[in-house]
C-alpha positions as CSV (number, residue, x, y, z in Angstrom):
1,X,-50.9,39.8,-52.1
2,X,-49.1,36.7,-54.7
3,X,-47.6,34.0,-52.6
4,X,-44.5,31.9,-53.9
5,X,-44.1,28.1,-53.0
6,X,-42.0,25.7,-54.2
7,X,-39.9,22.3,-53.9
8,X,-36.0,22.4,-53.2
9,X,-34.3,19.7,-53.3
10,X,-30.9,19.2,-51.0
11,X,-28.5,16.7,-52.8
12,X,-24.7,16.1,-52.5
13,X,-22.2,13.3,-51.6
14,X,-22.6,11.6,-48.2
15,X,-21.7,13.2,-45.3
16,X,-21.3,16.5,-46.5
17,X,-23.5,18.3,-44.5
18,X,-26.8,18.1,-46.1
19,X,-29.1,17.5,-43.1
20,X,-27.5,20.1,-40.7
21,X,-28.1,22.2,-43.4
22,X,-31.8,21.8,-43.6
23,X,-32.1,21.6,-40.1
24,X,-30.1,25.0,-39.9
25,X,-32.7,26.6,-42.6
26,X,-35.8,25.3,-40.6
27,X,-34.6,26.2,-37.6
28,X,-35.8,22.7,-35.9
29,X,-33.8,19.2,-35.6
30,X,-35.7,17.5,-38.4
31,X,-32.9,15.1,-39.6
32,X,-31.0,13.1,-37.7
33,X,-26.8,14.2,-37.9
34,X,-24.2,11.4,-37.6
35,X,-20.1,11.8,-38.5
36,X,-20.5,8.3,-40.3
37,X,-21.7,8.8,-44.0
38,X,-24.9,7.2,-45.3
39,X,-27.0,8.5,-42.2
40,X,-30.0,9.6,-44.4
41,X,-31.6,6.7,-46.0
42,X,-35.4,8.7,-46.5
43,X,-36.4,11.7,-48.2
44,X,-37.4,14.2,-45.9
45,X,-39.2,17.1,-46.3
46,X,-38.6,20.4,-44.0
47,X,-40.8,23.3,-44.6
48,X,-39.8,27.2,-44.3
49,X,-42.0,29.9,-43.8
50,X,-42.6,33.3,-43.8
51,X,-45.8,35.3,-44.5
52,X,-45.5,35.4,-48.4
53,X,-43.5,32.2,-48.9
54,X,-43.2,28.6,-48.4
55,X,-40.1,26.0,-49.4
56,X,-40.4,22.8,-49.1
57,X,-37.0,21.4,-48.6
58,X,-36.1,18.1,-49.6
59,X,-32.9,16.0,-47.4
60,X,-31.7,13.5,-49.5
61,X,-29.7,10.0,-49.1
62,X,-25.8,10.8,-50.1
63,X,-25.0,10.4,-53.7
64,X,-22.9,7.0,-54.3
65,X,-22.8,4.0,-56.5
66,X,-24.9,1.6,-54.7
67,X,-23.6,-1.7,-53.5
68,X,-26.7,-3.2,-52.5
69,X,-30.8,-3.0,-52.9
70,X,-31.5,-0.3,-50.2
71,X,-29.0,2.0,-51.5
72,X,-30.4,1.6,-55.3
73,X,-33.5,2.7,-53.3
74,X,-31.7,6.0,-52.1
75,X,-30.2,6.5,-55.5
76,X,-34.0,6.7,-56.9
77,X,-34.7,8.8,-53.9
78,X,-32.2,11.5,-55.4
79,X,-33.8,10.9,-58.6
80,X,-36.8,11.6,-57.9
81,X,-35.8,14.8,-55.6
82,X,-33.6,16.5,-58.8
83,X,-36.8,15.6,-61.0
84,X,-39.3,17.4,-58.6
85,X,-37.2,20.3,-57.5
86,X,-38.6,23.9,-58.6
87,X,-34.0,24.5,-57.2
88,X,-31.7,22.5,-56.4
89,X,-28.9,22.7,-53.6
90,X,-25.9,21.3,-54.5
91,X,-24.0,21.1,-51.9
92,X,-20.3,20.7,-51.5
93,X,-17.1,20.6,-49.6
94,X,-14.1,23.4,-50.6
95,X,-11.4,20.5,-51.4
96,X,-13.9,17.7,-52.1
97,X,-13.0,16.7,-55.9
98,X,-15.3,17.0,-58.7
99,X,-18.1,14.4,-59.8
100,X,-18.0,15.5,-63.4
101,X,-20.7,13.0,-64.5
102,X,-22.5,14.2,-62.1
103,X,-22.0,17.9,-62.8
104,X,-23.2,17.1,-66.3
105,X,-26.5,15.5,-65.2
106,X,-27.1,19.2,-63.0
107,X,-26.4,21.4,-66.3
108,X,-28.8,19.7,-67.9
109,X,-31.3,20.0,-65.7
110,X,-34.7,22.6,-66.1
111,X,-34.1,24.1,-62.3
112,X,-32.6,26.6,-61.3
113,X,-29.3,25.2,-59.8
114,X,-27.1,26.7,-56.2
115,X,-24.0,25.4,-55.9
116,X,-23.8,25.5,-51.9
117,X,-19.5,25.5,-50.8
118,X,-20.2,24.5,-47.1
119,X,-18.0,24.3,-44.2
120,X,-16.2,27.1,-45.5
121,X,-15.4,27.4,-41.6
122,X,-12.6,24.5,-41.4
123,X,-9.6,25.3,-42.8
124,X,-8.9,29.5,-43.1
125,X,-6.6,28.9,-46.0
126,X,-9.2,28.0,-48.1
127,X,-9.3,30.3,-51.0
128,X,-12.9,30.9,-51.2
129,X,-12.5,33.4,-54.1
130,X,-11.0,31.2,-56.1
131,X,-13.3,27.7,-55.6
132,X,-16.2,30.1,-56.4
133,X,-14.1,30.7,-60.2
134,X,-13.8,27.4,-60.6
135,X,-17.6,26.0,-59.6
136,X,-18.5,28.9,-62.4
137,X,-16.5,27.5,-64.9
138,X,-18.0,24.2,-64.5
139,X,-21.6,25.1,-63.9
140,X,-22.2,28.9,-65.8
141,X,-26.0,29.1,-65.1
142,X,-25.4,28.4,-61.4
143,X,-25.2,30.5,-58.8
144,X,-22.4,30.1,-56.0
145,X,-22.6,30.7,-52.5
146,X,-20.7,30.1,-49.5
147,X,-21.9,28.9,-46.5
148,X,-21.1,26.6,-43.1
149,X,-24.6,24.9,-42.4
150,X,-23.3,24.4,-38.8
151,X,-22.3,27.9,-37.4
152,X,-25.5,28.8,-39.4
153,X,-23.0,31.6,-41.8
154,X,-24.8,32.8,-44.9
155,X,-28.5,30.6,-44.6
156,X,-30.1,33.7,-44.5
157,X,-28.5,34.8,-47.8
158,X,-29.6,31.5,-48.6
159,X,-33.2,31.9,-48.1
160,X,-33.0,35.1,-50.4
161,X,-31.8,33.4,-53.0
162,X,-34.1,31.0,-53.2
163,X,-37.3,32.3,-52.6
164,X,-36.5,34.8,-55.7
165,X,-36.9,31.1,-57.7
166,X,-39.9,29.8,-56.2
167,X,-42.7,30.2,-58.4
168,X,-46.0,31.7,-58.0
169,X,-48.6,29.2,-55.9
170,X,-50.6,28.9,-53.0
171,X,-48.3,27.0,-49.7
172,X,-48.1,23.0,-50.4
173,X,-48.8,22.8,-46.5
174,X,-50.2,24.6,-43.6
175,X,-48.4,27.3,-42.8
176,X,-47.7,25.9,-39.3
177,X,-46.3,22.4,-40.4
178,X,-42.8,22.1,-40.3
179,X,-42.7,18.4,-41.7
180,X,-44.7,16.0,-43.6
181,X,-43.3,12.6,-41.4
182,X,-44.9,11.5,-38.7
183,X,-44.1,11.6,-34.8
184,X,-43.7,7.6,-35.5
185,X,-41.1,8.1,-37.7
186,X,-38.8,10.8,-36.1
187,X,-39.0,8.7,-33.1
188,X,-37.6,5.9,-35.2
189,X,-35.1,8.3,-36.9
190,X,-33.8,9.3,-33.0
191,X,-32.9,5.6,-32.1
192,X,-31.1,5.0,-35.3
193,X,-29.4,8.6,-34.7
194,X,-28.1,6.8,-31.1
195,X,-27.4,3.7,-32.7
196,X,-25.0,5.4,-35.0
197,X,-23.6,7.1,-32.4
198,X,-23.1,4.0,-30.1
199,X,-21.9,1.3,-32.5
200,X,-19.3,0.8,-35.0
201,X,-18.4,-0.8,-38.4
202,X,-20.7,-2.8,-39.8
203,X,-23.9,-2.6,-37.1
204,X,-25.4,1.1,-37.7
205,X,-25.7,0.0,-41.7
206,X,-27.5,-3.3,-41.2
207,X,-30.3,-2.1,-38.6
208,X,-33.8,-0.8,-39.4
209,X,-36.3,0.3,-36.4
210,X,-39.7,0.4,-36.8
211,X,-42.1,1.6,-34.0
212,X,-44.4,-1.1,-33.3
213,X,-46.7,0.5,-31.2
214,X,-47.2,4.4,-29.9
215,X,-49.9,4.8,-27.2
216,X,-50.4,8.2,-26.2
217,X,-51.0,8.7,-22.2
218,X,-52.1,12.1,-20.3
219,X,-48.9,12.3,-18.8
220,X,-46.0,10.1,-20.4
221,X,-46.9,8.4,-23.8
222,X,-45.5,4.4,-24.3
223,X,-43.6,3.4,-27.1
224,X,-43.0,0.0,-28.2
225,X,-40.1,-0.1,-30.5
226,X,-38.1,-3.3,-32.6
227,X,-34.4,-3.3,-34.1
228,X,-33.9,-5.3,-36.9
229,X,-30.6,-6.7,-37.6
230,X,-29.3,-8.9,-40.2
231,X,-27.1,-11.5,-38.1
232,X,-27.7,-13.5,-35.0
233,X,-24.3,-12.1,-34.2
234,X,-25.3,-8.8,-34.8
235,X,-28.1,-9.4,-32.3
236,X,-25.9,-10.1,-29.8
237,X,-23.7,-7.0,-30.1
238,X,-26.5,-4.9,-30.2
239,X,-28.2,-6.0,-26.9
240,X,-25.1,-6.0,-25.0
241,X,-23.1,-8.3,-22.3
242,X,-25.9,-8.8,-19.5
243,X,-28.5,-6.0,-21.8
244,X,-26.1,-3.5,-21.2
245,X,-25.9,-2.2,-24.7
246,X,-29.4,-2.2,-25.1
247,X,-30.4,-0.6,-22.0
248,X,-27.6,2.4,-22.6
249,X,-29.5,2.5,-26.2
250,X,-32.8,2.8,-24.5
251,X,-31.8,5.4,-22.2
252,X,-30.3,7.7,-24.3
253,X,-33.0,7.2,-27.0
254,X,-35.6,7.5,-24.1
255,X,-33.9,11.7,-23.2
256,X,-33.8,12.7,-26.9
257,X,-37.7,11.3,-28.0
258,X,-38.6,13.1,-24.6
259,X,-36.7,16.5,-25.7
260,X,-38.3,15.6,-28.7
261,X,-41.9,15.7,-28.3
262,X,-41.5,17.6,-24.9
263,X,-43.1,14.6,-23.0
264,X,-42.1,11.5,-20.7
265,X,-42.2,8.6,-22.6
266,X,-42.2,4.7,-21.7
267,X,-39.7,3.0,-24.4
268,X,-39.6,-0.3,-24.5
269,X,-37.1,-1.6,-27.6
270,X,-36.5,-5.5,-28.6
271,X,-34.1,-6.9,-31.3
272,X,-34.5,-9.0,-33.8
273,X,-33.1,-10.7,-37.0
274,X,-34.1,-10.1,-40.8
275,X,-31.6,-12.1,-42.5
276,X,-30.2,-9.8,-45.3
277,X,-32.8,-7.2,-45.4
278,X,-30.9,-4.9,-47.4
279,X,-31.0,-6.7,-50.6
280,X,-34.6,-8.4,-49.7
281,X,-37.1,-6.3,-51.9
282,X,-40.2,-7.5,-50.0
283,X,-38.1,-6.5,-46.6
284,X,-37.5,-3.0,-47.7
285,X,-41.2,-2.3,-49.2
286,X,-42.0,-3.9,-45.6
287,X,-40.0,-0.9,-44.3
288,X,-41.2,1.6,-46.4
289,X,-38.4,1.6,-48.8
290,X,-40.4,2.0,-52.1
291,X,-37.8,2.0,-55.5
């Protein structure tokens, strides 16, 4: 019996819904979710299985015009995702306006393209038939489909489509994985995820948190984790009249790694300053940032 496999790529503007889609195709929380745009700043890959397929999906960084070093980074990410994707999900908002540059760049790309409509849910005046006409007469080699990543509608219609496009291969991974990051770096993911939740304006952009140390125990595993910040001032926000910022942070950061990695955990989280490690090259290869 053949098996397909293949890569497929997630792209679209920020905050449109790309990682609860992936999340809703895998079936597992796998990228963090955040109202706030720019949440994704990695590549990360989800994998889908069934007994005669395997995707490899790819969440990307939001498609913008960078302002800064880290977000050139993302913009490479995207890059590199269109350029290795056996399909492409584009994914979109009904009244979100079109990136006609950017629509140009997809028609003259090699794979297979879907133009994903999601959140189709919001607003029932939405005339679906006609944004489907519309997407076709922009883009007449892609397919169309309508979907809301977060009531789950249509991802199984989804998964058809696209394993008719993978290609002939072996799977990429085991057939058990679900991921190719580590438990290190979903557990960094989860404190950024509360951080975003928590904070406001400026702070959830300017911090990075790396896990310094992960000791696994019998019964609860400890975890030594560092927030970077850019500003002394930032610092102080972060950690809170008294440590109380910090310590609502560490709590809530403590219950989701535990849900998690269904464990107890000891989480232990300091704060400290990286003056303007955004646009510091060395800072964001340091991070894992590679552009």
């Amino acid at each position: 019996m053949s098996h397909k496999a293949g890569f497929v790529s997630i792209i679209g503007k920020p905050n449109v819904g790309k990682s609860t889609l992936m999340n809703a195709l895998i079936g597992e929380k796998l990228s963090i979710t955040n109202p706030k745009a720019q949440t994704t700043r990695h590549r990360i890959l989800g994998i889908w299985n069934d007994d005669e397929h395997q995707i490899v999906f790819s969440d990307t960084p939001g498609i913008l015009d960078p302002a800064y070093k880290l977000q050139e980074n993302m913009m490479s990410e995207v890059d590199a995702a269109i350029k290795d994707a056996d399909a492409i999900l584009y994914l979109v908002e009904p009244e979100e306006p079109f990136n006609h540059p950017f629509i140009e760049k997809l028609n003259n790309v090699s794979a297979p393209v879907i133009v994903v409509i999601n959140k189709v849910d919001l607003n029932e005046q939405i005339d679906i038939a006609g944004k489907i006409s519309e997407w076709k007469g922009l883009m007449l080699n892609a397919e169309i489909i309508p979907t809301s990543a977060l009531h789950k509608f249509n991802v199984d219609g989804l998964i058809n489509v696209l394993t008719g496009h993978l290609p002939e291969h072996p799977p990429y991974y085991d057939k058990e994985a679900l991921t190719d990051r580590s438990v290190r770096f979903f557990v960094s993911e989860i404190i950024r995820e509360n951080i975003l939740r928590h904070f406001k304006k400026e702070i959830p952009y300017s911090v990075e948190v790396v896990v310094d140390a992960y000791k696994e125990g019998k019964f609860k595993d400890e975890i030594a984790a560092i927030i970077y910040v850019e500003r002394e001032s930032q610092k102080i926000i972060v950690i809170g009249q008294g440590g109380r910022a910090i310590k609502r942070l560490g709590t809530d950061s403590r219950r989701a790694i535990e849900n998690f990695i269904r464990k107890k955990i000891r989480l232990d989280i300091t704060v400290k300053v990286r003056k303007d490690w955004r646009s510091n090259e060395k800072d964001l290869k340091d991070f894992g940032y590679q552009n």
